[in-house]
N, C-alpha and C positions, 0 to 999 in steps of 0.2 A: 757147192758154191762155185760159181763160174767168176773165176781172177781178172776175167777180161785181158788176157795174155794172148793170145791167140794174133798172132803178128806184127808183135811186138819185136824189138830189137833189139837185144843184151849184148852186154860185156863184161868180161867176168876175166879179172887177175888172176893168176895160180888157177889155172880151171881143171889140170890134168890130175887131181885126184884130193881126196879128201876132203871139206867143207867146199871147196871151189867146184870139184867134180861133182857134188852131188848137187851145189846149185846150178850147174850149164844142164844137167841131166833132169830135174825137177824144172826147169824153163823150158828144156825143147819139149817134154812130156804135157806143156802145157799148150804148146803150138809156138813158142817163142824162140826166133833164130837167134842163134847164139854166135858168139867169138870170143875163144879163151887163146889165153898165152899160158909159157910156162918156158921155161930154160932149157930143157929137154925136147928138142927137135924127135926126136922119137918119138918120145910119149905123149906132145902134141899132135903128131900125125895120127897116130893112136885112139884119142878121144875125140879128134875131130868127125875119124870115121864113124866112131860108137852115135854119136851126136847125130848125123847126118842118115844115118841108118835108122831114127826117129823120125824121118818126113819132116825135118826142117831144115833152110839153110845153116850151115855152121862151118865154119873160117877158124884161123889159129895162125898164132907165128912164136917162134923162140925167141922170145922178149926179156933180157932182166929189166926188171922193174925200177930196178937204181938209176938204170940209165936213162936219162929223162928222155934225150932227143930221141931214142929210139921207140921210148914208148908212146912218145908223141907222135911219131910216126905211125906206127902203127895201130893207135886211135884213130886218126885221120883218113889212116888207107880203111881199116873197118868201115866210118862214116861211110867214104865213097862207093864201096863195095856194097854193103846195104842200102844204100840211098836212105841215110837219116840213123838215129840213134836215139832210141827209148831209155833205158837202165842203163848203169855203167855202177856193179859190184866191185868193191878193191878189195881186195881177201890175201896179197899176198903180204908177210912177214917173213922179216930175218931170225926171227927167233933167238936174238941174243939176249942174255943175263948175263953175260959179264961185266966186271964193272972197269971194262980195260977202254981205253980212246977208241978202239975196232970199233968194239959193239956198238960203243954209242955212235958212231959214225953209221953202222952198218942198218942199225934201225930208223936213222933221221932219214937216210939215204932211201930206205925200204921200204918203210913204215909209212913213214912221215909223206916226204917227197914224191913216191910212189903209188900217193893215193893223192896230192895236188896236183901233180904233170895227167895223171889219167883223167879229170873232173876237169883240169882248164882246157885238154887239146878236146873233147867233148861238149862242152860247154857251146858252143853256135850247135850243132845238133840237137842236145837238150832242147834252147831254145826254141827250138823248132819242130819240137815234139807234144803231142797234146797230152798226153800221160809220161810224162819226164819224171825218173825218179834217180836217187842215186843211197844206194846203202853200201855202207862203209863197217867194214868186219873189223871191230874194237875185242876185246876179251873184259874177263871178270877181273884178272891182274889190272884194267885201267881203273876197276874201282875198289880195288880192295890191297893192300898191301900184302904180298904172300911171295915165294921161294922166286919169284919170278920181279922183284923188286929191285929198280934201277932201271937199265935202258927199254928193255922191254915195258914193264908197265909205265913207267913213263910217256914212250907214244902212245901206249895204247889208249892212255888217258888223254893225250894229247889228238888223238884221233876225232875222242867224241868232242870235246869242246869246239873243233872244229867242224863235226857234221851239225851240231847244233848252231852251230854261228853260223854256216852255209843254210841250212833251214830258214831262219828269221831272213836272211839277205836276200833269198832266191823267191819267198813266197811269193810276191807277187807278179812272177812269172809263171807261175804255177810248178815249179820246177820242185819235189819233194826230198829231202834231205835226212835219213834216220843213221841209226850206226844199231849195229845188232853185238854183244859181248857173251860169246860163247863161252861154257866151263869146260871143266873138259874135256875131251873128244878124243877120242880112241878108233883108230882104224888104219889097217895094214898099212906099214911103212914111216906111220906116222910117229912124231913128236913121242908119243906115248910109249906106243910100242917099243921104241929105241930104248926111254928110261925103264920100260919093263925088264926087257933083257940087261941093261949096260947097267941100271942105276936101281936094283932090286926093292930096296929099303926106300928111298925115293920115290919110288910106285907105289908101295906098301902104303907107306904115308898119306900120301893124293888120296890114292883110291878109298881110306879110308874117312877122309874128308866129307864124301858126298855122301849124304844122307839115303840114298835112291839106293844104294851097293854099287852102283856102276858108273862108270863114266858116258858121255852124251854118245851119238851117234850123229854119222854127216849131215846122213839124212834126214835128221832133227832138227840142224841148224839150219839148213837147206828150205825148210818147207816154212816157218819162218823169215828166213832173207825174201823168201820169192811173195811172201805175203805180204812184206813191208814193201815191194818194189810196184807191186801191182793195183790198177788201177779202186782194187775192191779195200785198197787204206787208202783211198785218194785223202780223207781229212788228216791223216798221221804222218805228222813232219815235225822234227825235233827232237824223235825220239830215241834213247837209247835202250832197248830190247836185251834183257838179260833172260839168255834159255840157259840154265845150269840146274836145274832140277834141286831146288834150294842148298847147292853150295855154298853159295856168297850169305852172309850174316848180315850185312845191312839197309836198313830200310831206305830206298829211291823214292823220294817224293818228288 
């Protein structure tokens, strides 16, 4: 199937590894210039090359996400630098579960705020895009109550009511709006891995959760994100996409 991707213009939060790396690297594979951030001036230089070494344009800058003005900024300088903007992915989270005033700061700030400030300093580009779309990376934690319960599931849930509310408001702009809620996802350096080693019994648990034996892969949630962003869902806006290989227990009508 041809995605109609092919010079197209993404942007993708958290792009230097894990769900966000496999989606900037599933968009260039598709012909689609990319521009990822990530905190790590390093490891952005890093996947930019990887990116660029696919035959497409691809840019990056050391962006936290909390910081609104900067991320706004650097929406902005992306637009100007690609001349226009197709997709705009928000993937990055704080990953906190505490239930202390940080976290809940940490993820309004991250979560929340951090996928508003990217969608509004975008937003005159979308506009001005004939395949406009924007997927917004939610988890199973936003629909399900589980160990991850309080600040984190909280936005996560609060993620999707808002890409569904952006869906109904944007239609008729053509501008498409889903949120995808990955289970979950295992790969070096990640979330998971950390609880494997640090938090044994905690893994044990999870991992015993999903029905499948394993946990997802990036590249599963990737290939997914880039199908809800791309012009071959142009009729699919509103919706929330759960890839967790029947994890989650309840039925989304």
């Amino acid at each position: 199937m041809d995605l109609g991707l092919s010079g197209k213009r993404a942007l993708i939060t958290g792009g230097t590894k894990g769900i966000g790396r496999a989606v900037a690297e599933h968009f260039a594979a598709e012909g689609t210039d990319v521009a990822i951030c990530a905190r790590n001036a390093g490891e952005v230089a890093e996947t930019v090359a990887a990116l660029s070494a696919l035959g497409v344009r691809a840019t990056g800058r050391a962006v936290d996400v909390a910081d609104g003005p900067a991320l706004t900024a650097w929406v902005r300088d992306v637009t100007t630098e690609f001349g226009g903007l197709d997709i705009v992915v928000s993937n990055v989270s704080a990953l906190a579960i505490g239930q202390d005033e940080a976290s809940w700061r940490a993820e309004f700030e991250t979560d929340m705020m951090g996928t508003v400030h990217a969608v509004d300093a975008a937003m005159p580009a979308l506009e001005a895009s004939g395949a406009a779309a924007i997927v917004v990376i939610s988890s199973v934690s936003g629909r399900e109550v589980d160990f991850a319960a309080g600040p984190y599931g909280v936005f996560k849930a609060a993620l999707i009511h808002y890409a569904k509310g952006l869906s109904f408001q944007l239609a008729a702009k053509g501008i498409r709006v889903n949120a995808l809620s990955p289970g979950n996802t295992y790969f070096p350096g990640g979330v998971w891995e950390k609880i494997e080693h640090g938090n044994p019994e905690l893994y044990r648990q999870a991992l015993a959760l999903n029905p499948t034996g394993r946990m997802g892969k990036p590249e599963e949630m990737a290939r997914a994100v880039v199908f809800l962003a791309s012009p071959a869902a142009s009729f699919i806006t509103g919706t929330n996409l759960v890839v967790d290989g029947a994890l989650t227990r309840g039925v989304q009508f």
